[in-house]
C-alpha positions in Angstrom: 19.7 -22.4 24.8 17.3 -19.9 27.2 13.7 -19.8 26.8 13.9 -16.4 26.6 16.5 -16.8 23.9 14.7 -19.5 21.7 11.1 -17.3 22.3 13.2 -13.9 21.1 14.6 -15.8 18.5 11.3 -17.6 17.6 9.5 -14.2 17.7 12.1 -13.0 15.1 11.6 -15.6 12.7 7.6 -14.8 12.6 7.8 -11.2 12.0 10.5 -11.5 9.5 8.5 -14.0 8.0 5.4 -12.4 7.9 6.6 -8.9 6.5 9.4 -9.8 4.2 8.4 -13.8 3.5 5.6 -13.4 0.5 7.5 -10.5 -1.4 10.4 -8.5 -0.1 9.2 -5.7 -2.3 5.6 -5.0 -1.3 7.0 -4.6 2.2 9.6 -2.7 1.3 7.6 0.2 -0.7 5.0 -0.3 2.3 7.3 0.9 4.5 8.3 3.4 2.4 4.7 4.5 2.2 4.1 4.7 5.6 7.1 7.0 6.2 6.1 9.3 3.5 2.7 9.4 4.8 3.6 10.3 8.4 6.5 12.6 7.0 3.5 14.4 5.1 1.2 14.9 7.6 3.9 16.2 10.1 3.7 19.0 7.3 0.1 19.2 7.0 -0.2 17.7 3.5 -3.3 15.7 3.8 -1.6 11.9 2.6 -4.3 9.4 4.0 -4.6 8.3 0.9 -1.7 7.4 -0.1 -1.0 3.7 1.5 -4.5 2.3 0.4 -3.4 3.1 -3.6 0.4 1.8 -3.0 -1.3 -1.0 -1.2 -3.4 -1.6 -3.8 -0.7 -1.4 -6.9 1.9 -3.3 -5.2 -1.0 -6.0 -5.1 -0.8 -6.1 -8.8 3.1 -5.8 -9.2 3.1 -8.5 -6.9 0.6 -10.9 -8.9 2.2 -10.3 -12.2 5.7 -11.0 -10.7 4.1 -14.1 -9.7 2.6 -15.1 -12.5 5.7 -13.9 -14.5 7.9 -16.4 -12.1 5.7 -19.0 -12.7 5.9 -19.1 -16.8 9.3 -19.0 -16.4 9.3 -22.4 -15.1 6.6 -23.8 -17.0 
């Protein structure tokens, strides 16, 4: 295979990794987030705030879907 190739490929892997690897769904409403944020400013709603709170909640969701996956197998 091409360096280039394996590098692009390798590359991939990592970013995949490190957005989507821990929990699919913090990354998923942080996306969201940040497009609502930028789609609100572009109206002039001030939305700075916004990603710090999600950022913040999906922290919890993500602990207690954690801790609810690991009762499950206890």
């Amino acid at each position: 295979m091409n360096t280039v190739v394996r590098l692009a490929v390798a590359v991939g892997r990592f970013v995949y990794g490190y957005i989507f690897g821990d929990d699919w769904l913090v990354a998923v409403v942080m996306i969201v987030a940040l497009v609502a944020t930028g789609l609100l400013l572009s109206v002039h709603v001030n939305a700075w705030w916004l990603v710090p709170v999600l950022a913040v909640a999906m922290t919890g969701v993500s602990l207690w879907r954690r801790r609810a996956a690991i009762a499950r197998t206890a």
